[in-house]
C-alpha positions as CSV (number, residue, x, y, z in Angstrom):
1,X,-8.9,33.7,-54.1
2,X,-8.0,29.9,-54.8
3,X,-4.7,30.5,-52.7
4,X,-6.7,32.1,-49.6
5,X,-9.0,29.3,-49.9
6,X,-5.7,27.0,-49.9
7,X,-4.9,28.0,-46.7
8,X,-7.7,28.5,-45.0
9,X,-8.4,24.4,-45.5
10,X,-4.5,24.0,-44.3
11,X,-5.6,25.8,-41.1
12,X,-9.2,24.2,-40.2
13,X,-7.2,21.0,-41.1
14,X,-4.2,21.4,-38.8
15,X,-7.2,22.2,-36.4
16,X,-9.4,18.6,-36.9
17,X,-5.8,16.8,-36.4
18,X,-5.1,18.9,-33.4
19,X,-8.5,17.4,-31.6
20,X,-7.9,14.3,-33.0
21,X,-4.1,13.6,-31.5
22,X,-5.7,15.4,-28.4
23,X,-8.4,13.4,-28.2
24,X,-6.7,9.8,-29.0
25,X,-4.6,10.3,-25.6
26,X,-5.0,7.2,-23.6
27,X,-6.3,8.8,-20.3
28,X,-5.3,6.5,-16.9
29,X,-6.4,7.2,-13.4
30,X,-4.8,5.9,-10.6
31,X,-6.1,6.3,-6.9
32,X,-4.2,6.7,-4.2
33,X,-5.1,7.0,0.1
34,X,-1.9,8.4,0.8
35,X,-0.7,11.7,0.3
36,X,1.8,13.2,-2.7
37,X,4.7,13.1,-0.6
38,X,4.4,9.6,0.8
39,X,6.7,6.4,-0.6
40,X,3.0,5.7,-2.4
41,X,3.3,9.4,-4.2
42,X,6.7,8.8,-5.1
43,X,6.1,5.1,-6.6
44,X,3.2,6.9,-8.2
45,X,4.8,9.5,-10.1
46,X,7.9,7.2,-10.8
47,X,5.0,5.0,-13.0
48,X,3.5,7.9,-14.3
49,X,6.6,8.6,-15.7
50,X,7.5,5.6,-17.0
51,X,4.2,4.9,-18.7
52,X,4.0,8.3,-20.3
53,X,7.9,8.0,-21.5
54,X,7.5,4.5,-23.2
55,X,3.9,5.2,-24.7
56,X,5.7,8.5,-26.4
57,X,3.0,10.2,-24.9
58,X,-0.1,8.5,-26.0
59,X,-0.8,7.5,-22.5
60,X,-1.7,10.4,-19.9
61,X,-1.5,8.8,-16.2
62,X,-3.4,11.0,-13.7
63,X,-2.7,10.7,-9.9
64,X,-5.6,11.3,-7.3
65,X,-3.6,11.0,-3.4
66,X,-4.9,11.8,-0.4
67,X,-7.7,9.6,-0.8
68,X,-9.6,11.8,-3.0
69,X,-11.4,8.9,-4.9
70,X,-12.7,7.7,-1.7
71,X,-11.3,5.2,0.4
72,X,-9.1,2.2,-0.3
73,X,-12.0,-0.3,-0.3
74,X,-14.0,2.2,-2.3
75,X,-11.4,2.7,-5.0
76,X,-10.7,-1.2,-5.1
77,X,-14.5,-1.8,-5.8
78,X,-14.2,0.7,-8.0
79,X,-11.7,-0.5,-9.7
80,X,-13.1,-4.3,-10.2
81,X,-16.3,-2.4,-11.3
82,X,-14.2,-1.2,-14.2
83,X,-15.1,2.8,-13.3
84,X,-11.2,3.5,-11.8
85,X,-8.1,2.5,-13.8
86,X,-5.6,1.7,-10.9
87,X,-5.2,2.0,-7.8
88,X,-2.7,1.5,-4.9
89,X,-4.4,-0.4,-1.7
90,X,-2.7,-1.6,1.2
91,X,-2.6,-5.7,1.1
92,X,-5.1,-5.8,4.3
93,X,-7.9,-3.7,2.3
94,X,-8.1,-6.3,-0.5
95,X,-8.6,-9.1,2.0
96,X,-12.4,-9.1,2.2
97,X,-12.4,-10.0,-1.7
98,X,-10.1,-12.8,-1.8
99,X,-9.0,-14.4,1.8
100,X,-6.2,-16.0,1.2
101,X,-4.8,-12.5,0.7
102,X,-4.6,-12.3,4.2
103,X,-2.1,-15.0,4.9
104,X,0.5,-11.7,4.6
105,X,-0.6,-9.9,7.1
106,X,-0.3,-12.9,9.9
107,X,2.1,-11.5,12.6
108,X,5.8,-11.9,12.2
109,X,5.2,-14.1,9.1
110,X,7.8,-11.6,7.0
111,X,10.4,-10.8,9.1
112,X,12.6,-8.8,6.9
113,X,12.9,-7.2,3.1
114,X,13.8,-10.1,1.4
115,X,11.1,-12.3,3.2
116,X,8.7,-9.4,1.7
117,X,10.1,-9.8,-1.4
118,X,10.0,-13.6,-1.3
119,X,6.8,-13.6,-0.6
120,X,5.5,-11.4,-3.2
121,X,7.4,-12.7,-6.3
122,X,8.2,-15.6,-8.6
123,X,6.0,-18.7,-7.5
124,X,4.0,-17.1,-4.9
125,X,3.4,-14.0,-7.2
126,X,2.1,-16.0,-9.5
127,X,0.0,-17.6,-6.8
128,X,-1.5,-14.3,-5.4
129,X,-2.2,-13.2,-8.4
130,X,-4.3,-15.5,-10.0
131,X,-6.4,-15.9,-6.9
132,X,-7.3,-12.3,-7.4
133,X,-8.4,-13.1,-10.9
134,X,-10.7,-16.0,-10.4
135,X,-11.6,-14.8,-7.0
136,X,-11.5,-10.9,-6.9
137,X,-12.0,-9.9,-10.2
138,X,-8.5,-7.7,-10.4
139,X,-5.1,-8.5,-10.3
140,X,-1.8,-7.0,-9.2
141,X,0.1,-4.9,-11.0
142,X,3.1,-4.5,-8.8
143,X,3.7,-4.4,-5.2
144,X,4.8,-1.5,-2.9
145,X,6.8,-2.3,0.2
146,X,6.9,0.1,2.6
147,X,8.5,-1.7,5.5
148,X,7.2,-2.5,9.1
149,X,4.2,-0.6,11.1
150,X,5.8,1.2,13.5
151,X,4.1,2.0,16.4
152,X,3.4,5.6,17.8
153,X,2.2,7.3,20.9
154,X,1.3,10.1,23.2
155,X,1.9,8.6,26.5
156,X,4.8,6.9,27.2
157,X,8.1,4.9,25.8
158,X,7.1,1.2,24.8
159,X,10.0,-0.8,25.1
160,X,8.0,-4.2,26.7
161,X,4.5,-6.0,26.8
162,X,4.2,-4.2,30.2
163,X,4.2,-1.2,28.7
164,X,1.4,-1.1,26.0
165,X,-1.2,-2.4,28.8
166,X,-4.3,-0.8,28.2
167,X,-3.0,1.6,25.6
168,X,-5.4,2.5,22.9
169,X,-3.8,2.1,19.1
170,X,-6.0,3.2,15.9
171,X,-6.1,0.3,13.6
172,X,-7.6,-0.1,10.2
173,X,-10.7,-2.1,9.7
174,X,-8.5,-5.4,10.1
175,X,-9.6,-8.3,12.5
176,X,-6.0,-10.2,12.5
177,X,-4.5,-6.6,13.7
178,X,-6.8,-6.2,15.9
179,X,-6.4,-10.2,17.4
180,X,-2.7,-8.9,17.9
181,X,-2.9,-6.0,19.1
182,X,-5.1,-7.8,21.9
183,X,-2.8,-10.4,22.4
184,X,-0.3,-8.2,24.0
185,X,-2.8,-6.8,26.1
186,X,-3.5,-3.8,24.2
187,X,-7.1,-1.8,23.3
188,X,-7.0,-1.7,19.7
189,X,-9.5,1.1,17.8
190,X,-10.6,0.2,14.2
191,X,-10.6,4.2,12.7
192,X,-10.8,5.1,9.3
193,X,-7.6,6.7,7.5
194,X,-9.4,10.3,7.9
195,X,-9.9,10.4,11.1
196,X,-6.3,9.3,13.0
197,X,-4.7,12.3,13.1
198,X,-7.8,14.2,14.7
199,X,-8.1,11.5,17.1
200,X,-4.6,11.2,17.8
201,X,-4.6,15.2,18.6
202,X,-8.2,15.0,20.8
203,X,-6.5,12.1,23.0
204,X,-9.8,9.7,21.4
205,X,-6.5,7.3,21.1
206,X,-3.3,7.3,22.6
207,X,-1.3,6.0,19.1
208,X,-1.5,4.2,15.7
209,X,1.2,2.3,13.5
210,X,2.4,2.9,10.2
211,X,6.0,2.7,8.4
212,X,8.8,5.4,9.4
213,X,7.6,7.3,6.2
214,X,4.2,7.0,6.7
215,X,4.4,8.3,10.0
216,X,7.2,11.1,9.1
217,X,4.9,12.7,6.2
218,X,2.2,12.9,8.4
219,X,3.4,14.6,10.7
220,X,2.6,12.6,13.9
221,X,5.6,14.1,15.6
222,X,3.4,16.9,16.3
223,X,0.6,14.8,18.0
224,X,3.1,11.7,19.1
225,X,6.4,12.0,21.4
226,X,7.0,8.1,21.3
227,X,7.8,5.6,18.2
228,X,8.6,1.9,18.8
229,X,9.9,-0.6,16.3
230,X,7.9,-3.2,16.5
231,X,8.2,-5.5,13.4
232,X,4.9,-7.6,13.6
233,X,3.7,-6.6,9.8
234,X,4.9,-5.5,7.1
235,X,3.2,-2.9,5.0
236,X,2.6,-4.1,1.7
237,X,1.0,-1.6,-1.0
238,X,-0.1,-3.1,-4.1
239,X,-1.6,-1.2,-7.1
240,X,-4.8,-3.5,-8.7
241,X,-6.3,-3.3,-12.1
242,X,-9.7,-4.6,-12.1
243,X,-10.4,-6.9,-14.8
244,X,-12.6,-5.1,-16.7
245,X,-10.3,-2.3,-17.5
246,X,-7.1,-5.1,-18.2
247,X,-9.2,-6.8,-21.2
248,X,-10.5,-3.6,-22.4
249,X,-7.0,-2.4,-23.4
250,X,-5.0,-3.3,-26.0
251,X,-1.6,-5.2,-26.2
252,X,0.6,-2.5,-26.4
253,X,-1.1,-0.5,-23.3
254,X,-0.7,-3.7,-21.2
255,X,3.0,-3.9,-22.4
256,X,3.7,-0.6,-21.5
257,X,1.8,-0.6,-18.1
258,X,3.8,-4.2,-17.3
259,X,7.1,-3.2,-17.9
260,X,6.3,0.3,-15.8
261,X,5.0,-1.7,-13.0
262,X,8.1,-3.8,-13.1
263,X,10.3,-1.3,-12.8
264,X,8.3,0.8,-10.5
265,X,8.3,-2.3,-8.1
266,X,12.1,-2.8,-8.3
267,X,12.9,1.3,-7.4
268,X,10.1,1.4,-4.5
269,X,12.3,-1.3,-2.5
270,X,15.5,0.6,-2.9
271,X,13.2,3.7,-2.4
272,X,11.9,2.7,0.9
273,X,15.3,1.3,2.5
274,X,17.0,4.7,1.4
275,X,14.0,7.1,2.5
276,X,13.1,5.6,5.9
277,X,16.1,6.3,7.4
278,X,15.7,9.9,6.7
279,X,12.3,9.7,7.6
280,X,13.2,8.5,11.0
281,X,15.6,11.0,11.2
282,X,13.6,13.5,10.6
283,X,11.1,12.1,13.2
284,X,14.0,12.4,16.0
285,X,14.5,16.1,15.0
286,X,11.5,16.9,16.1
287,X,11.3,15.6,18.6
288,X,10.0,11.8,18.9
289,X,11.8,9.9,21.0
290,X,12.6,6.4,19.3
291,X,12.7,2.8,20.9
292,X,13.2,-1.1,20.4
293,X,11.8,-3.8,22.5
294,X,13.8,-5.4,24.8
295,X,11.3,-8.2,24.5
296,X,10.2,-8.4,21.3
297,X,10.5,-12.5,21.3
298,X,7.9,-12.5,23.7
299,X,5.7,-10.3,21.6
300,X,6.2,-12.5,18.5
301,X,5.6,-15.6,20.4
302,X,2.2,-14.4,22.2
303,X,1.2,-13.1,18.3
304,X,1.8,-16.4,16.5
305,X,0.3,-18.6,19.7
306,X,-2.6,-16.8,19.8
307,X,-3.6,-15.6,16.1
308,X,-2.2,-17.9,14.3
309,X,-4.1,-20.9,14.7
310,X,-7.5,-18.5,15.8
311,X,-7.1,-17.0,12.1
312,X,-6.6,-20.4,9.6
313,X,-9.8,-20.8,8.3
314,X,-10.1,-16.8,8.0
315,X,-6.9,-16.6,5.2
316,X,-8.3,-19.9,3.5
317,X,-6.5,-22.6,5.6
318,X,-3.0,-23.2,7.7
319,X,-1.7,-24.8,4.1
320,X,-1.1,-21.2,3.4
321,X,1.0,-20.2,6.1
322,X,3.0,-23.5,5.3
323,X,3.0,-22.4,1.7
324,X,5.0,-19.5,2.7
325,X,6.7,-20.3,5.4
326,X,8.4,-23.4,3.1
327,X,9.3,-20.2,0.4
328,X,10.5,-18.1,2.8
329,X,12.7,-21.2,4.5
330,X,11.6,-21.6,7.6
331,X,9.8,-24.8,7.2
């Protein structure tokens, strides 16, 4: 009897420290508005593993693409409201929370990878970063480069200004895109994320502009016949912790999550340069026919002239723009 009651209070023990271990898993969220198989997806699961690896498996990272936490602004309020862990945003949806966020997405100010990188790292990292804090209530992680918007379209090749004349190009809710786009002489369409590719397919607009990946996974080929490389802004994708959620962890959590973001960062560069190519590749296959502006000074030179000094006070003041420009050497 003794013995079976042994065992019996083995078992129901075993049990209690089953829950227990099961229970004590660290559970992070992380939102994403792009889908699985996107450079976003990729950077995501590449952190999930990371975190999961170095926290021994104390720390469960769950991924929610395809916009399934709502939209980026949503998940970003959500996020400084301390009711989502993480999420990845691009740079022009965290503008309306702290301005001077918006001084990387002026046309033509990054011009290249390494300007991208510049811009994002060391001094100016630093810089961005604790704007966010004192003004935004979150800060970034780790940034996600995913290269130049590349436009798309339905109706013809775009190779000069002449060409885009009229044209109507979804843009996201962003009023310096939309200042470009206009400066060229274009019809620029704010549209929600959810709606492009319907729109795009009913003729409601004739293109939109994203990076080669972007545009590859989401299968515009099937809705678009023309891609231009226009290299006006570059797509930068950071993932934000809101505030609330940083100081509720603990030191080792914030440890692990740093040195994940930091190496997550580092392989989504090499990522990107690797995968566009294929992506663009792939877009050829079927059947997009690719081109590059024989113009494309004139373009940057109608951008800069005419949004530049129009937008200023809107990114918190030209001393931004020289801030930059002075990192990236160029002033």
């Amino acid at each position: 009897m003794f013995k079976k009651l042994c065992i019996t209070a083995i078992v129901v023990l075993a049990m209690v420290m089953t829950v227990q271990s099961a229970s004590a898993k660290q559970i992070i969220r992380v939102g994403m508005g792009d889908a699985p198989d996107s450079d976003q997806g990729y950077g995501a699961r590449f952190f999930k593993e990371l975190v999961e690896s170095e926290s021994n498996g104390d720390i469960e990272v769950q991924l929610f693409p395809g916009g399934q936490l709502g939209t980026e602004t949503e998940m970003l309020q959500n996020a400084r409201r301390g009711t989502l862990d993480l999420c990845y945003v691009g740079i022009g949806n965290a503008v309306p929370f702290v301005k001077e966020l918006g001084t990387l997405t002026m046309p033509y100010l990054i011009e290249n990878h390494y300007d991208a990188i510049k811009a994002t790292t060391g001094g100016l990292g630093s810089y961005w970063n604790e704007l966010c804090i004192k003004k935004g209530g979150f800060r970034i992680l780790h940034w996600g480069y995913s290269s130049f918007r590349f436009m798309t379209n339905s109706k013809r090749p775009v190779k000069s200004l002449a060409d885009i004349k009229g044209m109507k190009i979804r843009i996201p809710q962003n009023k310096i895109l939309m200042a470009t786009y206009k400066s060229w002489g274009a019809n620029p369409v704010p549209m929600a994320w959810s709606e492009t590719f319907t729109a795009l397919q009913q003729g409601v607009v004739d293109g939109q502009d994203n990076p080669y990946i972007v545009n590859y996974t989401s299968k515009f080929a099937e809705v678009q016949d023309y891609l231009t490389e226009v290299h006006y802004q570059y797509s930068l994708q950071p993932m934000i912790v809101g505030e609330r959620s940083w100081k509720k962890w603990d030191d080792r959590t914030k440890e692990i999550l740093q040195r994940a973001a930091l190496e997550t960062q580092q392989y989504w560069i090499a990522y990107q340069i690797l995968e566009a190519q294929n992506a663009k590749e792939g877009m050829i296959k079927d059947g997009v026919e690719v081109s590059t502006l024989d113009d494309e000074a004139e373009w940057k030179k109608l951008a800069m002239e005419k949004v530049w000094p129009e937008y200023y006070d809107f990114i918190g003041g030209k001393k931004n723009i020289d801030m930059v420009l002075k990192a990236l050497g160029k002033k």
